[in-house]
N, C-alpha and C positions, 0 to 999 in steps of 0.2 A: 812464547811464540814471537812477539816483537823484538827479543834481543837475537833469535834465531834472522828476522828482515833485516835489524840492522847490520847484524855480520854479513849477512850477503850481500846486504846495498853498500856496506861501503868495498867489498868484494869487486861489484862490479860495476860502481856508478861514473866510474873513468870509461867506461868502452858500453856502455848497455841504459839504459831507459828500464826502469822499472814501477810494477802497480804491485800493491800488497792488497790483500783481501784477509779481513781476520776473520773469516771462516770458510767452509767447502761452500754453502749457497751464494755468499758474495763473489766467489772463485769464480760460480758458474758465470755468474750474474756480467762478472768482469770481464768474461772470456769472452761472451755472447753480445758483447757490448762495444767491444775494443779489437782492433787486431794485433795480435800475438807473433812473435815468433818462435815461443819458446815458454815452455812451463817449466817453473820451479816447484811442485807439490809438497810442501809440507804433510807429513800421514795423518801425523795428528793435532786434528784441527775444531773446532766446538762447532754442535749444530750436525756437519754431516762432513766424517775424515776425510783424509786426500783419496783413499782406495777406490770410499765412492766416488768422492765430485771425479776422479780421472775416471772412472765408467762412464758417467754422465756425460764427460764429454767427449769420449771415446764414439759411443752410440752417435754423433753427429761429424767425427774431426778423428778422422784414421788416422791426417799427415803430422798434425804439429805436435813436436817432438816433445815430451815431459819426460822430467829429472824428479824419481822420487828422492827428498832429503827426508831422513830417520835415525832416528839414537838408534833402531833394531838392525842391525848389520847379517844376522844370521840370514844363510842359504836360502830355507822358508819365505822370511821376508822378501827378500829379493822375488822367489817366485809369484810372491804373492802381489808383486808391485808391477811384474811382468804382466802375469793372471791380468789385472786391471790396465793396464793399458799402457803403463810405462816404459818409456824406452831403455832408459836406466836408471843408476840409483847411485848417490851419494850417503853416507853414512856419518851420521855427529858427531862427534864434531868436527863441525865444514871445515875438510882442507882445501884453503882456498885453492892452489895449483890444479888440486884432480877437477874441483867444481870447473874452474876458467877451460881447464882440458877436455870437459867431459860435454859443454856448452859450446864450443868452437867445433867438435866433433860433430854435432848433431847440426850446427847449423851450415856448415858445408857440405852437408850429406845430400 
């Protein structure tokens, strides 16, 4: 999971501010604590996975946009990332282009 942050942070640490959380309850903990404009959900996470913490903070936060990242790229998955509150989904490994494309999409929206 940390080499999964550091590909993204050095992804995005030119244009973006970033918080890492090593699990779903410090996610919440970070969300609930900090303002966001944007989630990165790793799925699978120790303690409570991305599916939940994005329920959790679904049930308080309709608008801010989350990008589930997952090695499971199948159909299912995807719904299953929708299902929970996600706006879209990135797939393992991170190409950077679609992540930077799929994050500029959602924050101009």
């Amino acid at each position: 999971m940390e080499s999964n942050y550091l590909l993204v942070s050095y992804i995005l640490r030119k244009d973006y501010n970033l918080l890492w959380a090593h699990d779903g309850e410090e996610a919440i903990e970070m969300y609930r604590t900090n303002h966001v404009d944007i989630i990165l959900m790793d799925m699978r996470m120790p303690r409570l996975g991305g599916l939940a913490t994005a329920e959790q903070i679904r049930k308080t936060d309709k608008e801010t946009p989350i990008i589930a990242l997952t090695a499971f790229a199948f159909e299912s998955d995807r719904e299953q990332t929708e299902k929970a509150g996600c706006n879209d989904f990135v797939p393992k490994p991170i190409n950077a282009e679609l992540l930077l494309s799929k994050i500029k999409k959602l924050l101009s929206a």
